[in-house]
C-alpha positions in Angstrom: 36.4 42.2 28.7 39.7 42.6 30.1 39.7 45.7 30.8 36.2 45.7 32.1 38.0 43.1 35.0 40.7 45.2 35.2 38.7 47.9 36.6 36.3 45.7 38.6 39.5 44.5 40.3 41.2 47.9 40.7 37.6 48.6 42.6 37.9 46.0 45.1 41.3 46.8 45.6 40.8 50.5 46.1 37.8 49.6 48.7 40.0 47.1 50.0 42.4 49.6 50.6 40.0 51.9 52.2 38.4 49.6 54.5 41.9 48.5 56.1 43.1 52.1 57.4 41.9 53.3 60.5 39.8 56.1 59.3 37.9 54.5 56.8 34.6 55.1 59.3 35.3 59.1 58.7 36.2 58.5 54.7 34.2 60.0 52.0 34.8 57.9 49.2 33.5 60.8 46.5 34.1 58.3 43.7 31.5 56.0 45.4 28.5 56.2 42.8 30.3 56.8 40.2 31.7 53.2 40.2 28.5 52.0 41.5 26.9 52.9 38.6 29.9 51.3 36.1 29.9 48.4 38.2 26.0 47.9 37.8 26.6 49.0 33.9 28.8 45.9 33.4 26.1 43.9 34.7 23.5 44.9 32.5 25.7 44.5 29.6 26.6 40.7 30.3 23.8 39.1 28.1 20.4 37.1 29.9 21.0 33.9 27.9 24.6 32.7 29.1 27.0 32.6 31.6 30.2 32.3 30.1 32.2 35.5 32.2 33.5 36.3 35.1 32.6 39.8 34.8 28.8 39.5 36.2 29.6 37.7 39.8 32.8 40.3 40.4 31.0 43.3 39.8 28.3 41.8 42.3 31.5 41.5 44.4 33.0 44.9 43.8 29.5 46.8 44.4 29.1 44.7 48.0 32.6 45.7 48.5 32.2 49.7 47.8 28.8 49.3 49.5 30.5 49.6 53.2 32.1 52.5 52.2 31.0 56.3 53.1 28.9 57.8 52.3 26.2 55.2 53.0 23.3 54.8 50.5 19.7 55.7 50.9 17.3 52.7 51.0 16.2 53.2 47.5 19.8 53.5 46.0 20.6 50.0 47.8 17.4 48.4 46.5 18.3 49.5 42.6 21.2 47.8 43.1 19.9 44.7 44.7 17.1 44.7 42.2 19.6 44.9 38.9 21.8 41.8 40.6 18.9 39.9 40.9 17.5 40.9 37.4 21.2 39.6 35.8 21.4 36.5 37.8 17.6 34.9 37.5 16.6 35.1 34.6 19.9 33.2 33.2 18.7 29.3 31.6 18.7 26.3 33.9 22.5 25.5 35.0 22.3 22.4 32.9 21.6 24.1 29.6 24.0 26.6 30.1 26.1 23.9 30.7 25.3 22.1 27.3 26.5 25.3 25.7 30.4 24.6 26.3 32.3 22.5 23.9 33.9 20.7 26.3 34.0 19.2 29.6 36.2 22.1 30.8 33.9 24.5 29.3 31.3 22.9 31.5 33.1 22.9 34.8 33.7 27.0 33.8 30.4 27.7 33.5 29.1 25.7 36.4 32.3 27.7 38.8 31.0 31.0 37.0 27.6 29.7 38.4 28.3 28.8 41.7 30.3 32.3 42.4 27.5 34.3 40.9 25.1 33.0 43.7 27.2 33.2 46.4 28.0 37.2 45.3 25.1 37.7 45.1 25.0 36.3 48.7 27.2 38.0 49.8 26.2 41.2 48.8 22.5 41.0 50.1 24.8 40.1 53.2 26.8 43.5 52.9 23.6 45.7 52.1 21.7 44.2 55.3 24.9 45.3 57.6 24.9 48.5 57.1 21.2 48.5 56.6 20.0 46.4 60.1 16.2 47.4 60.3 12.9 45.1 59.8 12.3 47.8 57.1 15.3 47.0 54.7 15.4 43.3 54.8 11.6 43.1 54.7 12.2 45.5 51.2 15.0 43.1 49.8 12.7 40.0 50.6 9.8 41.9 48.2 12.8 42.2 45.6 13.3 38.5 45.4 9.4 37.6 46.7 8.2 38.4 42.6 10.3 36.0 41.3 8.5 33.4 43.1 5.3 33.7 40.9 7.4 33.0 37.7 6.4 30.5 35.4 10.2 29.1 34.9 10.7 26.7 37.6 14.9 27.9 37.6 13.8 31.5 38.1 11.9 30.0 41.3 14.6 28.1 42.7 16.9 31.0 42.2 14.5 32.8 44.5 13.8 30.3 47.2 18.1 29.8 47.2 18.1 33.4 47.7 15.8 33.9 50.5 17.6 31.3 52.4 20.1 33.1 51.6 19.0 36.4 52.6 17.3 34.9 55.9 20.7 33.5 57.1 22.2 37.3 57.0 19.2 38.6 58.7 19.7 36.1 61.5 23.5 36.2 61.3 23.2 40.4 61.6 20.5 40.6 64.2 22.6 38.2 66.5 26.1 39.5 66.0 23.8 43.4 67.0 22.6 42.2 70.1 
């Protein structure tokens, strides 16, 4: 696991990095989807039934992060990778039981942070994909991404959606103001 954070955090740096010089517009980050696809690999690794890593909500971070670099995606490349963040975030157990899991108090508190910054990545990158993305078309095809988890029979999955579209409709609003 170390070593998988290691690299996640070497990611954001190196995007980081590139964002902060002045020709980061005219950049061709060649490396781009390679990472992308180790970041997303991460994810898919981190099991369905617990939360007890970091390593889910900073890949989340590091793919919003290389996400504004060049060369931009295609629409379908940006919705696999929304689709696979939202795939390793709502079908986790009810924050409670995951809680209940943790041998201590402290163990608790951990997973409930690990929780908390999993959403808001996840946040934050729909926020990420929709700037660079501006269009009725895109966000319309992120809300059918998280619209299908509304008709699941676990009531978590369901509030993971509906925080998620509130989420996602506050970026749309946000991005079509600071455009115009």
């Amino acid at each position: 696991m170390d070593l998988k954070l290691t690299l996640i955090r070497n990611v954001m740096e190196i995007s980081y990095a590139i964002l902060e010089t002045r020709d980061s517009q005219e950049f061709e980050f060649s490396y781009k989807l390679e990472l992308l696809g180790y970041m997303l690999d991460f994810i898919k690794q981190e099991p369905l039934d617990s939360l007890a890593s970091p390593v889910r909500y900073k890949a989340i971070l590091a793919i919003g992060h290389l996400s504004k670099l060049k060369p931009s995606l295609t629409m379908e490349e940006n919705r696999e990778l929304l689709d696979q963040c939202l795939r390793s975030l709502f079908p986790l157990p009810p924050l409670e039981m995951m809680k209940e899991e943790g041998e201590t108090a402290k163990d608790a508190l951990h997973i409930q942070s690990i929780y908390v910054r999993s959403l808001e990545a996840l946040g934050k990158l729909m926020e990420t994909l929709l700037e660079e993305a501006p269009t009725a078309d895109w966000f319309q095809e992120m809300f059918k991404l998280i619209r299908t988890w509304f008709s699941s029979g676990k009531e978590w999955e369901r509030e993971r959606a509906l925080q998620a579209s509130t989420q996602l409709l506050t970026a749309y609003q946000d991005t079509i103001h600071s455009t115009f």
